[in-house]
N, C-alpha and C positions, 0 to 999 in steps of 0.2 A: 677218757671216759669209756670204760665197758660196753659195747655194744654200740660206738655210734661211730660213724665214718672221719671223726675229726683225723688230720693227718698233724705229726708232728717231729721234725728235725731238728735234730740234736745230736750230741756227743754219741760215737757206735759202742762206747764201754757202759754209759751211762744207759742205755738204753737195753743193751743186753742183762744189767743188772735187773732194772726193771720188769725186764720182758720173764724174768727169773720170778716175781712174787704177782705176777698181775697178768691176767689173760689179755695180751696186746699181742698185734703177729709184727714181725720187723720185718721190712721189707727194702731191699734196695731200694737207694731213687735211682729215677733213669736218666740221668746223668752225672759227672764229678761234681761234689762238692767241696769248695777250697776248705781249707784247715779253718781256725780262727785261733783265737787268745780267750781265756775269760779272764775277767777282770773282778773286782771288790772294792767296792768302792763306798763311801759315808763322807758325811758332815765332818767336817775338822771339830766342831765343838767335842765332837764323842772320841776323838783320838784318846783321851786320856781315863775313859769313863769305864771301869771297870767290869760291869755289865757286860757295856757293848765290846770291849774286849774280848771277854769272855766266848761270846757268840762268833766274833769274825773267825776265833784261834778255833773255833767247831767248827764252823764251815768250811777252815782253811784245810783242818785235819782231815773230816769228810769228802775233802774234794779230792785231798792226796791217796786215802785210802783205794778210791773209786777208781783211781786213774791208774794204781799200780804202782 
């Protein structure tokens, strides 16, 4: 949120993207922080449910775009 001191840690690509369309300042933390994995994850019932298809295969592409 614009203007309020909330701090938030995440991805340094994903963040830089952001920092591109929204007045947030990025800032080192002060110390290393380890890698992670992210993951995607749903209900088996929707594996096959077109829709929700649909949305995981955007997110998936969104995520790859983001990452390079």
């Amino acid at each position: 949120m614009s203007g309020s001191d909330f701090i938030n840690t995440g991805p340094a690509r994903l963040a830089r993207l952001l920092a591109e369309r929204h007045p947030i300042a990025l800032v080192r933390p002060p110390l290393r922080l380890p890698s992670f994995t992210l993951y995607l994850v749903w209900p088996r019932r929707f594996d096959q449910d077109p829709a929700h298809r649909w949305f995981r295969e955007l997110v998936i592409g969104t995520a790859k775009a983001i990452a390079g």
